[in-house]
N, C-alpha and C positions, 0 to 999 in steps of 0.2 A: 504494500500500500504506500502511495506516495503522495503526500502532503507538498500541492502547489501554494504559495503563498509570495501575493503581487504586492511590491511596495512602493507608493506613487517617486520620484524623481522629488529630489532634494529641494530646487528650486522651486515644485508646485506647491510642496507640504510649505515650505519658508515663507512663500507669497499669499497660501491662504491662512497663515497664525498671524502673518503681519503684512496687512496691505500696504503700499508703498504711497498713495495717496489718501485723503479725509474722503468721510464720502461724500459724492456730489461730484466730485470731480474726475475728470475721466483725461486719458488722452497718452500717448508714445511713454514719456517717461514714467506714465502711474502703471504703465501693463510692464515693463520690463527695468531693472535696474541694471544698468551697464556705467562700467564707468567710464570717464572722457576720456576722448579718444581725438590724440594729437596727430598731427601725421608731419608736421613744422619739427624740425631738432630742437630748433632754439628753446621751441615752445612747448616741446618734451622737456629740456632742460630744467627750463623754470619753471612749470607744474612740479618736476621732482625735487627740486630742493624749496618749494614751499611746502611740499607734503613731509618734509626730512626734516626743516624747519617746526612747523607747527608739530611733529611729533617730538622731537626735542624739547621745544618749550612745556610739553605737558609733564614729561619726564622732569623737568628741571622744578614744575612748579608741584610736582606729586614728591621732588626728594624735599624741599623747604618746607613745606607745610609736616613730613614725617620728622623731620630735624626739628619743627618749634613743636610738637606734642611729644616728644621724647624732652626737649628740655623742660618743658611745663611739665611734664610728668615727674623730671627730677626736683624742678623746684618743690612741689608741693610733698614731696618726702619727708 
C-alpha cells in the first residue's frame, strides 16, 4: 500500500499565510514578489552597497542598544 501525499509549492503556501498586498488592492506587484531587477552595472552597484549599507547599520544599531542593556544591567547590580 502506498500513501500519495501532495504538498502545495513553497511560494503558494507563503502567498496564501501572507498576502503581499491590503485588500482592495490588486495589480503585478500584489500577485508576485520579485525582487528589482537591474540590468545597468553601475546600478547593480549601488542597489548592493545600499542593501550592504542598511544591513550594516542594523547590525551596528542591534550591537549599541545590546552594549547599553548589559551596562544598565550592571549598573543596577
Amino acid at each position: 500500500m502506498t500513501i500519495k501525499v501532495q504538498f502545495p509549492d513553497f511560494q503558494t503556501a507563503i502567498s496564501e499565510c501572507y498576502p503581499l498586498c491590503l485588500a482592495g488592492f490588486t495589480g503585478h506587484r500584489c500577485e508576485q514578489a520579485v525582487l528589482k531587477k537591474v540590468s545597468d552595472p553601475k546600478q547593480a552597484e549601488e542597489l548592493y552597497q545600499k542593501r550592504i549599507l542598511t544591513i550594516t547599520g542594523i547590525c551596528i544599531a542591534l550591537l549599541v542598544v545590546g552594549i547599553m542593556c548589559v551596562v544598565a544591567y550592571c549598573k543596577t547590580k
